[in-house]
PDBQT receptor file of N, H, CA, C and O in Angstrom, charges set to zero:
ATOM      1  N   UNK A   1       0.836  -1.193   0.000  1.00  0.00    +0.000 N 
ATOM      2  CA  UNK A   1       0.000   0.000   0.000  1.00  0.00    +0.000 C 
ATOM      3  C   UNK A   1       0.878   1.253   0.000  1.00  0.00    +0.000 C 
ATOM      4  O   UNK A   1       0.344   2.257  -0.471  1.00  0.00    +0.000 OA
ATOM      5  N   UNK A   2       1.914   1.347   0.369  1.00  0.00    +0.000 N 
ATOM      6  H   UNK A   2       2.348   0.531   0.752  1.00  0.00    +0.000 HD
ATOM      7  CA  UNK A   2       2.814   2.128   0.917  1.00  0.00    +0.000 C 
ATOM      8  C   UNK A   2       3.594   2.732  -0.283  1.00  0.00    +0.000 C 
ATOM      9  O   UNK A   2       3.597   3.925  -0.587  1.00  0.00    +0.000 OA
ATOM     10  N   UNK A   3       4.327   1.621  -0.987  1.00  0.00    +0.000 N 
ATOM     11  H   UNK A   3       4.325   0.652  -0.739  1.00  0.00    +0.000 HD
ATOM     12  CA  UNK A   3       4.506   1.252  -2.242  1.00  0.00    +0.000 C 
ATOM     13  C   UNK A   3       3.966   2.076  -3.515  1.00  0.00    +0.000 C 
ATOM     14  O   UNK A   3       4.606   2.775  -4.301  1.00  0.00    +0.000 OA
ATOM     15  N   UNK A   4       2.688   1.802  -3.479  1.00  0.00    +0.000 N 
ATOM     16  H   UNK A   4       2.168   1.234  -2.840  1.00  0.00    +0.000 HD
ATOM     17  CA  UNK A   4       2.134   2.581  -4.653  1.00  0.00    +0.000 C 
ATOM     18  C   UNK A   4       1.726   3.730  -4.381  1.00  0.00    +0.000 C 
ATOM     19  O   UNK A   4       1.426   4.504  -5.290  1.00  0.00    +0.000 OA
ATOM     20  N   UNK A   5       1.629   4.080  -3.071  1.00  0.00    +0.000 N 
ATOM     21  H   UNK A   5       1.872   3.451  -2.333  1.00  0.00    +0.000 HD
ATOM     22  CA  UNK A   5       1.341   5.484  -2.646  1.00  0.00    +0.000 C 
ATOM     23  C   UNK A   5       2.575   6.691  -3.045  1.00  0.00    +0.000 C 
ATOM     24  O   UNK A   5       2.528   7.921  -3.071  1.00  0.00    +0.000 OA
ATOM     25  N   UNK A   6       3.640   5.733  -3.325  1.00  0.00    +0.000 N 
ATOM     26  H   UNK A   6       3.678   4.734  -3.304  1.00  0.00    +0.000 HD
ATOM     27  CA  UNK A   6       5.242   6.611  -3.427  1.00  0.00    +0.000 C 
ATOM     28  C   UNK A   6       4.903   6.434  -4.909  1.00  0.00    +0.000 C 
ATOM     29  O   UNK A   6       4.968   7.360  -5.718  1.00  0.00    +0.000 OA
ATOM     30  N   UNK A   7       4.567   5.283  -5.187  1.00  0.00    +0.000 N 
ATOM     31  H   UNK A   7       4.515   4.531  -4.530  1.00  0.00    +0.000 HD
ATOM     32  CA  UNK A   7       4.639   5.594  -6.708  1.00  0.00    +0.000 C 
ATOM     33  C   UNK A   7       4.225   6.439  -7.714  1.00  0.00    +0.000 C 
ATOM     34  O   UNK A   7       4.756   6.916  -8.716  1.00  0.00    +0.000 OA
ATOM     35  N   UNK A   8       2.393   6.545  -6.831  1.00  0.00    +0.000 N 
ATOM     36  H   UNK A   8       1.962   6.157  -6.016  1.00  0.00    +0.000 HD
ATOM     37  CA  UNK A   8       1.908   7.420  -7.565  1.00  0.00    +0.000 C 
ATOM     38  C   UNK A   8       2.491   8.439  -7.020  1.00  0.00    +0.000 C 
ATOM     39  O   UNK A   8       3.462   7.689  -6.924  1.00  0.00    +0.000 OA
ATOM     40  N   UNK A   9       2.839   9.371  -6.588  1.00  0.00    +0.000 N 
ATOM     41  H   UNK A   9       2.050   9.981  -6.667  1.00  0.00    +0.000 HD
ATOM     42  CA  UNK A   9       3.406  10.357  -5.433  1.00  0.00    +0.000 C 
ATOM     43  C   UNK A   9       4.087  11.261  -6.545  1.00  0.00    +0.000 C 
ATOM     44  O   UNK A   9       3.839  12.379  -6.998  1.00  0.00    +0.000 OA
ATOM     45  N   UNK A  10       5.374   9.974  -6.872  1.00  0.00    +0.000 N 
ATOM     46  H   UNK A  10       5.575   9.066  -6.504  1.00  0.00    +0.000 HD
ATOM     47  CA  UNK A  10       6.087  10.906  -7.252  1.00  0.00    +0.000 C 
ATOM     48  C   UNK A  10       5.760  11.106  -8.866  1.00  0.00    +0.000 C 
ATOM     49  O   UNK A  10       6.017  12.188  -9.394  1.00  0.00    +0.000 OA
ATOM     50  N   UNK A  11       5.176  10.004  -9.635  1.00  0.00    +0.000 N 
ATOM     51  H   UNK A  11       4.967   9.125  -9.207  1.00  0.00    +0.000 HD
ATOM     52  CA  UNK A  11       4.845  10.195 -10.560  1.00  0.00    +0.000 C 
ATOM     53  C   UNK A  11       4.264  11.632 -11.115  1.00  0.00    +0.000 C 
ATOM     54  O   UNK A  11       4.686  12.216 -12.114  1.00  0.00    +0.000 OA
ATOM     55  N   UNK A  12       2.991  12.161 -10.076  1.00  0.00    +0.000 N 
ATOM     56  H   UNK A  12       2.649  11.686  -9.265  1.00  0.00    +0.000 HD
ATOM     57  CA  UNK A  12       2.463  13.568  -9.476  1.00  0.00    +0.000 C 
ATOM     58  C   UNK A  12       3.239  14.387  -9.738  1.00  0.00    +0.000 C 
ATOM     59  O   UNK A  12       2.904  15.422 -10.314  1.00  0.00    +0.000 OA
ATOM     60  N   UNK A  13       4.537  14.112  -9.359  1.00  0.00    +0.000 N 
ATOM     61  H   UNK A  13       4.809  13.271  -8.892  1.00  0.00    +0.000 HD
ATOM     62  CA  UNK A  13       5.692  15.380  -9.032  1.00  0.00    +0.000 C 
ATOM     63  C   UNK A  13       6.397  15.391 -10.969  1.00  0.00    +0.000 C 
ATOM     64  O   UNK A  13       6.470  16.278 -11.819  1.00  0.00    +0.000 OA
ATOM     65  N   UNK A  14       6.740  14.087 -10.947  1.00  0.00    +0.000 N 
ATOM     66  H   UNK A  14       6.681  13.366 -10.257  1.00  0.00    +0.000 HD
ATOM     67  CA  UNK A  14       7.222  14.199 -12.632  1.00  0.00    +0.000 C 
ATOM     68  C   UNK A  14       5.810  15.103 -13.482  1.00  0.00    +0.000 C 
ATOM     69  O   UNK A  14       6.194  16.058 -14.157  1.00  0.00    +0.000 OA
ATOM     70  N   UNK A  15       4.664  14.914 -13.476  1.00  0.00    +0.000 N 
ATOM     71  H   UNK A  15       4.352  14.138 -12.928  1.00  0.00    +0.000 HD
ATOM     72  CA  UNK A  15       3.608  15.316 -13.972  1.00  0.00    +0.000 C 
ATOM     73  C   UNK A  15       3.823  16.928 -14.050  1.00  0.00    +0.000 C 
ATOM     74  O   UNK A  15       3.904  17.577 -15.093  1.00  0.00    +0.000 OA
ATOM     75  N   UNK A  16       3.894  17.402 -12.805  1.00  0.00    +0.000 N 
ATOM     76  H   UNK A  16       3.829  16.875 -11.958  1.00  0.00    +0.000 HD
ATOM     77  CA  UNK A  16       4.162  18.721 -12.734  1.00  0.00    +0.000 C 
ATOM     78  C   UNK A  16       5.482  19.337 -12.980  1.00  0.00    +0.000 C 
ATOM     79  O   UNK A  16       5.620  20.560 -12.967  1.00  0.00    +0.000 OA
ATOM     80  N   UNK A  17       6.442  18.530 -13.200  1.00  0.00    +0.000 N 
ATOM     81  H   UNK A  17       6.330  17.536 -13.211  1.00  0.00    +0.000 HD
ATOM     82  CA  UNK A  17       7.663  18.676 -13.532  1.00  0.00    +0.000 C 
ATOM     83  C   UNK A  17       7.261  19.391 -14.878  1.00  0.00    +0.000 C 
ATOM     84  O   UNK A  17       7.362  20.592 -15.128  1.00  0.00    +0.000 OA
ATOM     85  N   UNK A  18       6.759  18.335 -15.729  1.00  0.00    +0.000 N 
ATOM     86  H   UNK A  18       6.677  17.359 -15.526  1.00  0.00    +0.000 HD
ATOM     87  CA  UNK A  18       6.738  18.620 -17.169  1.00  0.00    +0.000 C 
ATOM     88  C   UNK A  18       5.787  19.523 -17.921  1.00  0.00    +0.000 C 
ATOM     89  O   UNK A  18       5.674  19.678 -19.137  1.00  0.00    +0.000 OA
ATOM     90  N   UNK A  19       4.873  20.300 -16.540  1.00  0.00    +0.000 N 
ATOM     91  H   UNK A  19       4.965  20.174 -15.552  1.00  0.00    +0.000 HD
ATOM     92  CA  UNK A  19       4.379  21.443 -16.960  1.00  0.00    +0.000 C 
ATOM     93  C   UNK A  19       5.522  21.965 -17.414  1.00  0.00    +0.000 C 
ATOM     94  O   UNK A  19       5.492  21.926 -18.644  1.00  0.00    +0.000 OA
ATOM     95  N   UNK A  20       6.636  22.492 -16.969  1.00  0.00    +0.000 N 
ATOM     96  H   UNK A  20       6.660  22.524 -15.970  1.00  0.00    +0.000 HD
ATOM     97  CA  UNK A  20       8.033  23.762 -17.208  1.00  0.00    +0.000 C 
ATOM     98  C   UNK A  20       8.333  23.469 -18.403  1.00  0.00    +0.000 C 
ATOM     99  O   UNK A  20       8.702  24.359 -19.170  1.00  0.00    +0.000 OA
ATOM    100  N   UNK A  21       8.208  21.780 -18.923  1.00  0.00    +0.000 N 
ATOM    101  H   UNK A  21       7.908  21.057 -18.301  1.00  0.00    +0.000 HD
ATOM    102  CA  UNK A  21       8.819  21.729 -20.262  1.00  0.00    +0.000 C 
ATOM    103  C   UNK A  21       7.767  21.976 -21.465  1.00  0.00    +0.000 C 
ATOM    104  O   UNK A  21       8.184  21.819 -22.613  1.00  0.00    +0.000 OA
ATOM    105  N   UNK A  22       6.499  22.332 -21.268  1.00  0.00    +0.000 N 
ATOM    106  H   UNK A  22       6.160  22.459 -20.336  1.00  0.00    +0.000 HD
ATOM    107  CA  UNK A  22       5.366  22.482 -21.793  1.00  0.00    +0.000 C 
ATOM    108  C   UNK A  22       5.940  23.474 -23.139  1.00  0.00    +0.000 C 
ATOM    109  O   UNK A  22       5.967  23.228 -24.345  1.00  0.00    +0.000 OA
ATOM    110  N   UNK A  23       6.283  24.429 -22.525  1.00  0.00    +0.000 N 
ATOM    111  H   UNK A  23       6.261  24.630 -21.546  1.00  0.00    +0.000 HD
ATOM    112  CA  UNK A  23       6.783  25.944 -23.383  1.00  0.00    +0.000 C 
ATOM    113  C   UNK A  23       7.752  25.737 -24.214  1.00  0.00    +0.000 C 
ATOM    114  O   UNK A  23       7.816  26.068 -25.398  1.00  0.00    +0.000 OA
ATOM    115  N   UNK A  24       8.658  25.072 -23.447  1.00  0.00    +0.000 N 
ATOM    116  H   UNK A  24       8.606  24.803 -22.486  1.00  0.00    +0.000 HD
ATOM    117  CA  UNK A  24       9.772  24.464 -24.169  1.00  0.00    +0.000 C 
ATOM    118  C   UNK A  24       9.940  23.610 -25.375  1.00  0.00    +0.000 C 
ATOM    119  O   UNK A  24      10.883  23.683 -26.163  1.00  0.00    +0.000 OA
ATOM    120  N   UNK A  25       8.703  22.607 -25.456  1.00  0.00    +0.000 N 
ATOM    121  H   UNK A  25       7.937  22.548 -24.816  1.00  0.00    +0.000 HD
ATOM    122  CA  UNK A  25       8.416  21.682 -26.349  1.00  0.00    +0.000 C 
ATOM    123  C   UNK A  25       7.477  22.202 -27.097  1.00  0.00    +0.000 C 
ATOM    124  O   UNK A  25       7.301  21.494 -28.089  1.00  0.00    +0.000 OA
ATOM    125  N   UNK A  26       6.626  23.345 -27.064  1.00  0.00    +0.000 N 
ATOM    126  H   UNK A  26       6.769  23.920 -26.259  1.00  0.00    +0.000 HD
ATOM    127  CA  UNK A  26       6.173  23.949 -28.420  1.00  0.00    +0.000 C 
ATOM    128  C   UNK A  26       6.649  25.041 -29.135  1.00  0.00    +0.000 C 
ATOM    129  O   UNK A  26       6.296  25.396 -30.259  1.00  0.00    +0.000 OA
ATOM    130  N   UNK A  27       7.782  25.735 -28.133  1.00  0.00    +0.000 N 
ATOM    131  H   UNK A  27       8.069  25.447 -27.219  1.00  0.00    +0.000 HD
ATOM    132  CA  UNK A  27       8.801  26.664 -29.653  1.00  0.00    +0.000 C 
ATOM    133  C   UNK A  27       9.300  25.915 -29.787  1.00  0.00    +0.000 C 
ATOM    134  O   UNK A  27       8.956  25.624 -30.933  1.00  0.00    +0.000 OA
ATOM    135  N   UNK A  28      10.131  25.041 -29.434  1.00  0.00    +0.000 N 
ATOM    136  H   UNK A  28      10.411  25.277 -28.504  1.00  0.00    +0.000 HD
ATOM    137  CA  UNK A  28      11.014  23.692 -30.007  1.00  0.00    +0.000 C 
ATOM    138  C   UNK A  28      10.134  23.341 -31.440  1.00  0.00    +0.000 C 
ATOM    139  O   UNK A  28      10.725  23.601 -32.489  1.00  0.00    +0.000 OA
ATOM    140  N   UNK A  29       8.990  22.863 -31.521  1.00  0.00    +0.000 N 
ATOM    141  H   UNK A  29       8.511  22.653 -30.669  1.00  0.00    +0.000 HD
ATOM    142  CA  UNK A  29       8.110  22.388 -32.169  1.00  0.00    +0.000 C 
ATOM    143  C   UNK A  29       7.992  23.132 -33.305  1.00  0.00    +0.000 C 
ATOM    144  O   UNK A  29       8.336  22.773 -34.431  1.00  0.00    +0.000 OA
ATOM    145  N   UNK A  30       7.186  24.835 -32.799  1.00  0.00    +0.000 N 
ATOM    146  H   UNK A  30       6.906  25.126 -31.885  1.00  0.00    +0.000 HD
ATOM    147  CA  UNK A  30       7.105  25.595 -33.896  1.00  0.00    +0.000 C 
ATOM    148  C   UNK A  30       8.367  25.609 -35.276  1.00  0.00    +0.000 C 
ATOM    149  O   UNK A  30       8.368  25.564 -36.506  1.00  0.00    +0.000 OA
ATOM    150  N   UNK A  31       9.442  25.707 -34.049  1.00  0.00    +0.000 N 
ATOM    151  H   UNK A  31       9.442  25.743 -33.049  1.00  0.00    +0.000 HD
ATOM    152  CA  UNK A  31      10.880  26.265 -34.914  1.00  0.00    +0.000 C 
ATOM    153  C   UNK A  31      10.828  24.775 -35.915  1.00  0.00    +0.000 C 
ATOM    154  O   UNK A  31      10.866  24.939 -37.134  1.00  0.00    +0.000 OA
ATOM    155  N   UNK A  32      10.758  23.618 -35.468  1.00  0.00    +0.000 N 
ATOM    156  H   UNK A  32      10.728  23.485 -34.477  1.00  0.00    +0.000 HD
ATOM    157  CA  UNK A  32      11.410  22.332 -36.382  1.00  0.00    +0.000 C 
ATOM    158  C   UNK A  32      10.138  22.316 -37.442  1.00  0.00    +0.000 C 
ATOM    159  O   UNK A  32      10.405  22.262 -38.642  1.00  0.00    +0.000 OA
ATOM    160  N   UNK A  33       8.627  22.365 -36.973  1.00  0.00    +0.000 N 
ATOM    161  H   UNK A  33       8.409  22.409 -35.998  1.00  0.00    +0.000 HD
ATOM    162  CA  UNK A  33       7.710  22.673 -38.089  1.00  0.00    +0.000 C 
ATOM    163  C   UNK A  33       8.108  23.820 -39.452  1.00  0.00    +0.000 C 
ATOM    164  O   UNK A  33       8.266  23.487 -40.626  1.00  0.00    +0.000 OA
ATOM    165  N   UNK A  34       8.227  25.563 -38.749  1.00  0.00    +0.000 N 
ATOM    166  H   UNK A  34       8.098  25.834 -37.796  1.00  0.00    +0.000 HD
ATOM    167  CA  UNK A  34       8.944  26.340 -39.560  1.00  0.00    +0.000 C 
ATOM    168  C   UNK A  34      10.003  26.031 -40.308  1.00  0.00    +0.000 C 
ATOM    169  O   UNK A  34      10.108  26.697 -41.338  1.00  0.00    +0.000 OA
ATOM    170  N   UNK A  35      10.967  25.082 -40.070  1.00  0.00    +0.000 N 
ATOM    171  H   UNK A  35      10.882  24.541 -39.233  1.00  0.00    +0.000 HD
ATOM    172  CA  UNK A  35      12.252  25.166 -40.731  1.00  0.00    +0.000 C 
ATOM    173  C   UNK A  35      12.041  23.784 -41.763  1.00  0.00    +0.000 C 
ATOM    174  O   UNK A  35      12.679  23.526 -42.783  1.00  0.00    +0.000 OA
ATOM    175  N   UNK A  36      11.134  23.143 -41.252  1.00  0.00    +0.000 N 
ATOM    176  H   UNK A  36      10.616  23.352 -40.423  1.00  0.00    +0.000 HD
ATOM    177  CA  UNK A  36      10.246  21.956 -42.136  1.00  0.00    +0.000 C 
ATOM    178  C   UNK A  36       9.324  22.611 -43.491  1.00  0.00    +0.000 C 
ATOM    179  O   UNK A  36       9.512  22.135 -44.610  1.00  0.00    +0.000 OA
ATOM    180  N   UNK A  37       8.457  23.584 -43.306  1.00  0.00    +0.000 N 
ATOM    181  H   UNK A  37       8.305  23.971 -42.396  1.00  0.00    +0.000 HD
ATOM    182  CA  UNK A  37       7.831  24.025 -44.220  1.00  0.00    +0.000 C 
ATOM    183  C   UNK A  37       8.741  24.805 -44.701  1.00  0.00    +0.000 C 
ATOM    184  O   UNK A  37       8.761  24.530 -45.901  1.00  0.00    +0.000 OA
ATOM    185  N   UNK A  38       9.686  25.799 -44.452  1.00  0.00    +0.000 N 
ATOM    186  H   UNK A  38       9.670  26.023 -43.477  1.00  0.00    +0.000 HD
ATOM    187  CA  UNK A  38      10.894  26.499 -45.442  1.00  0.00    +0.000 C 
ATOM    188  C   UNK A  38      11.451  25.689 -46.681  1.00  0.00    +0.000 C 
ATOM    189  O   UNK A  38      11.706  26.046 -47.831  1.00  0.00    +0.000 OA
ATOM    190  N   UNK A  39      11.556  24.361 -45.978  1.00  0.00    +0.000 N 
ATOM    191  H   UNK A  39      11.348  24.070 -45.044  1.00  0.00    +0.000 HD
ATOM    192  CA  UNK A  39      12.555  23.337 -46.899  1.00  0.00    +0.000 C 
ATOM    193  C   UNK A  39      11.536  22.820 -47.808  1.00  0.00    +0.000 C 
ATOM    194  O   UNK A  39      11.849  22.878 -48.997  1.00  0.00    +0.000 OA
ATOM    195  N   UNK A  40      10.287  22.283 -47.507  1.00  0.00    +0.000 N 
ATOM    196  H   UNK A  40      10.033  22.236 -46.541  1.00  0.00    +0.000 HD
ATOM    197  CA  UNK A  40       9.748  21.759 -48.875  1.00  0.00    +0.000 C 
ATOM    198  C   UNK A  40       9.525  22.921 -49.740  1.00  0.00    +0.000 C 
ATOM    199  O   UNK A  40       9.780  22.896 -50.944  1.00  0.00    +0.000 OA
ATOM    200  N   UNK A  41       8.995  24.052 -49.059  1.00  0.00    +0.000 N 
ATOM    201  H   UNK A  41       8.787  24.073 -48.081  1.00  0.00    +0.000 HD
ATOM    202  CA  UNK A  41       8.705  25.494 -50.160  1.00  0.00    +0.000 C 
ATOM    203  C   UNK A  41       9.963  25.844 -50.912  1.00  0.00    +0.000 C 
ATOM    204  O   UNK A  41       9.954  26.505 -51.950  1.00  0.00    +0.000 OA
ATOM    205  N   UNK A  42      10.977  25.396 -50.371  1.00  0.00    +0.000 N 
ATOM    206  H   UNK A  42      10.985  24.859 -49.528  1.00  0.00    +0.000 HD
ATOM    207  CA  UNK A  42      12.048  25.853 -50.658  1.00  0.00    +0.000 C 
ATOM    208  C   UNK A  42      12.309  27.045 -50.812  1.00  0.00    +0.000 C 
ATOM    209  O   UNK A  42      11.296  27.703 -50.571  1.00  0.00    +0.000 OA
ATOM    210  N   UNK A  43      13.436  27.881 -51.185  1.00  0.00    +0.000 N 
ATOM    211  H   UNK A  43      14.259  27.347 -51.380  1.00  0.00    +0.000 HD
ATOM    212  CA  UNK A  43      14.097  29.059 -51.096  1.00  0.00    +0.000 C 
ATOM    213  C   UNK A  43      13.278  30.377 -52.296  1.00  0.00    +0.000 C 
ATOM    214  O   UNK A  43      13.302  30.333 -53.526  1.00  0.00    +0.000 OA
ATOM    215  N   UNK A  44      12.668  31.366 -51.483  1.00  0.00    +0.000 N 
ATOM    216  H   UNK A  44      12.649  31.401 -50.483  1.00  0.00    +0.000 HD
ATOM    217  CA  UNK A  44      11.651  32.312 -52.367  1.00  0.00    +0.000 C 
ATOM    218  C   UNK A  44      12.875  33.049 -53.306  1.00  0.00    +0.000 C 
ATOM    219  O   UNK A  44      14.094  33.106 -53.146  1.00  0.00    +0.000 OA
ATOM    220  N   UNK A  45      11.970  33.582 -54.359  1.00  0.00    +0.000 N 
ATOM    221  H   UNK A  45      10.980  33.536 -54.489  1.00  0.00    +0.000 HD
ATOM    222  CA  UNK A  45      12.577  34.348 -55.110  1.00  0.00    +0.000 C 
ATOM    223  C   UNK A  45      13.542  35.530 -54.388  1.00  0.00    +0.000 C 
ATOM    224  O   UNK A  45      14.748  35.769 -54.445  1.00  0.00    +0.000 OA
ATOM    225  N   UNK A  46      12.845  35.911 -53.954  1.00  0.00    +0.000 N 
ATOM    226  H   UNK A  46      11.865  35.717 -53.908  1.00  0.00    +0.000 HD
ATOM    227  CA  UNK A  46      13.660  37.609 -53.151  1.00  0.00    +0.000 C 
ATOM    228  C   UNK A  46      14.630  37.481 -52.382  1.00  0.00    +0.000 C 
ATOM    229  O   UNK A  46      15.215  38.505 -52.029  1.00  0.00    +0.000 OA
ATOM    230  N   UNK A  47      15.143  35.992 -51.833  1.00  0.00    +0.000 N 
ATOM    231  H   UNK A  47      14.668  35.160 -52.119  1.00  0.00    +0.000 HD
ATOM    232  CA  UNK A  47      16.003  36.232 -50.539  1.00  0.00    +0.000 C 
ATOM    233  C   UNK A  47      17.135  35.878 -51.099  1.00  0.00    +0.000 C 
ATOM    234  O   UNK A  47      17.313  35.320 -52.182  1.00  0.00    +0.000 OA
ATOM    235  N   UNK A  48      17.926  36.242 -50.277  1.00  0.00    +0.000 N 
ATOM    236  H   UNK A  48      17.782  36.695 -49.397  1.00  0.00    +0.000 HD
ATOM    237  CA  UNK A  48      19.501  36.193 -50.885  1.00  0.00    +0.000 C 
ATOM    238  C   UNK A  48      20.023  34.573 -51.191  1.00  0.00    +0.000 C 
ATOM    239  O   UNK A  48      19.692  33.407 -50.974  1.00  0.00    +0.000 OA
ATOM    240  N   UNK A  49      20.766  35.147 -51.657  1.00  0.00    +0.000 N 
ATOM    241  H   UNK A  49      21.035  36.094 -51.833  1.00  0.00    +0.000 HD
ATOM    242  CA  UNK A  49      21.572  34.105 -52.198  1.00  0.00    +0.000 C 
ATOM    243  C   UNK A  49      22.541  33.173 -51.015  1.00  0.00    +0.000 C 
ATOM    244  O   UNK A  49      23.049  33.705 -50.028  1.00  0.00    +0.000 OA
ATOM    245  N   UNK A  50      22.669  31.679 -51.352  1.00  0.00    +0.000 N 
ATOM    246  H   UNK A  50      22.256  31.247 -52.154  1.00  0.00    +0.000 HD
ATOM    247  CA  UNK A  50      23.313  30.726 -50.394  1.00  0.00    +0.000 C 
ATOM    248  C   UNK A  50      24.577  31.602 -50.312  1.00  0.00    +0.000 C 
ATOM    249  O   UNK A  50      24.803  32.389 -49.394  1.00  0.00    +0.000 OA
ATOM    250  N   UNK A  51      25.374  31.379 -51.369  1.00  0.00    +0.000 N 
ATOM    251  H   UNK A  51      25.190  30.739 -52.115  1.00  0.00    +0.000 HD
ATOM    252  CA  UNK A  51      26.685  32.260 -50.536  1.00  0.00    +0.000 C 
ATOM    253  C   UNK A  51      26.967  33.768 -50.776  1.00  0.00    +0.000 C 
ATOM    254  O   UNK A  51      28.095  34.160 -50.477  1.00  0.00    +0.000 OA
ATOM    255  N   UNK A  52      26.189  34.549 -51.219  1.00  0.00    +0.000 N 
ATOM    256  H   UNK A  52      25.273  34.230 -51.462  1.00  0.00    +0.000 HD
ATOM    257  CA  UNK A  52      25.763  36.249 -50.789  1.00  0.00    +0.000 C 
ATOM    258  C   UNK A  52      26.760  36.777 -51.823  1.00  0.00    +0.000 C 
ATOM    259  O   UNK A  52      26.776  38.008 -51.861  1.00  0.00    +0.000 OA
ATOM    260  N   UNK A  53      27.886  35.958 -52.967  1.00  0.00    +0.000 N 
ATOM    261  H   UNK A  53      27.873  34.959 -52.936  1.00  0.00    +0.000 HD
ATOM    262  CA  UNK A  53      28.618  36.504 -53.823  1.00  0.00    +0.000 C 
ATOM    263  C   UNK A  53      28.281  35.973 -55.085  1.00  0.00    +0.000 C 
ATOM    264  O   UNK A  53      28.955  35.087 -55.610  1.00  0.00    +0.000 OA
ATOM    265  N   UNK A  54      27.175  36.514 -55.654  1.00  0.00    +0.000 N 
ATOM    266  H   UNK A  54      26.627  37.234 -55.227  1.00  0.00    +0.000 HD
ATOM    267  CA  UNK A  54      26.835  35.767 -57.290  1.00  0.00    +0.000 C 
ATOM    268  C   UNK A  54      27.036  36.755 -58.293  1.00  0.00    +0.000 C 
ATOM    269  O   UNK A  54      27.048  36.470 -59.490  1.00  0.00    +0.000 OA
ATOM    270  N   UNK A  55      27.217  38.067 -57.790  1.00  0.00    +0.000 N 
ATOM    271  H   UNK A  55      27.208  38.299 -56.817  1.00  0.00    +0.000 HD
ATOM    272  CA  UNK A  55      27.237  39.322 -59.225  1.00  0.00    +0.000 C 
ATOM    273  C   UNK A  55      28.323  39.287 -59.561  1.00  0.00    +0.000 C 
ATOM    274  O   UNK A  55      28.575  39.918 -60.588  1.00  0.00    +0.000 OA
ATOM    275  N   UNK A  56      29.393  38.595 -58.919  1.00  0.00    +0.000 N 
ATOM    276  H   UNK A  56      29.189  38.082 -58.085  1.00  0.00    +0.000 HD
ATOM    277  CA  UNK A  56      31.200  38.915 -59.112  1.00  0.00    +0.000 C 
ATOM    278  C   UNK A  56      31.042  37.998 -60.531  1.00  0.00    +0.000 C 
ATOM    279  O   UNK A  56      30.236  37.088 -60.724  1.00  0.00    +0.000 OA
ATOM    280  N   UNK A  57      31.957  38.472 -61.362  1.00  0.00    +0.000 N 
ATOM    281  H   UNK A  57      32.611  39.212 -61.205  1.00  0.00    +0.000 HD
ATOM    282  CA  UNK A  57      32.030  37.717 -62.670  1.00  0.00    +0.000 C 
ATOM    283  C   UNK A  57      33.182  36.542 -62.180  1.00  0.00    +0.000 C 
ATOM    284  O   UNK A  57      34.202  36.889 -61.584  1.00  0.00    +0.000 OA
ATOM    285  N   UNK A  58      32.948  35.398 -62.442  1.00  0.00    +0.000 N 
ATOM    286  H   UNK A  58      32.120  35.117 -62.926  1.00  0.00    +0.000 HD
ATOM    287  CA  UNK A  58      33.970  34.240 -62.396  1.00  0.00    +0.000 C 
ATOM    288  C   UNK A  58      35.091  34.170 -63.165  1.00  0.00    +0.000 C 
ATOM    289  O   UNK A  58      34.903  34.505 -64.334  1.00  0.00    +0.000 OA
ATOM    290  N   UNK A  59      36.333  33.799 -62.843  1.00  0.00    +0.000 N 
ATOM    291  H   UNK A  59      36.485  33.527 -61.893  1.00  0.00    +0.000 HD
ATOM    292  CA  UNK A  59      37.871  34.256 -63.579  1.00  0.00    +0.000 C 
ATOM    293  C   UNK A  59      38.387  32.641 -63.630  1.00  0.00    +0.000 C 
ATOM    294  O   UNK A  59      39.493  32.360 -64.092  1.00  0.00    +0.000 OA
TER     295      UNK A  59
C-alpha cells in the first residue's frame, strides 16, 4: 500500500515537472515545423543568395 502510494506520489511530481517543459516543447516544435515548411517550399525568389557573392564575374 505504501509502495504505490510513493509511486503514484512521485509520478504527481514528474507530472508537474513537465508542466516547465510544456513551453519548451512547443517553440522547439514551432521552430522544427517552420524550418520543415521552409525546406519543402524551398528558397523564395527575393532572398539572398546561399553564398551572398553571385554578381562577381567568375575568372
Amino acid at each position: 500500500m505504501i509502495a504505490s502510494a510513493l509511486i503514484v506520489a512521485h509520478a504527481g511530481h514528474w507530472l508537474a515537472g513537465l508542466l516547465y517543459l510544456a513551453p519548451v516543447l512547443i517553440v522547439v516544435g514551432a521552430l522544427v515545423f517552420q524550418s520543415w515548411k521552409d525546406r519543402r517550399l524551398g528558397e523564395d525568389e527575393d532572398g539572398p543568395e546561399p553564398d551572398g557573392d553571385t554578381h562577381r564575374a567568375s575568372t
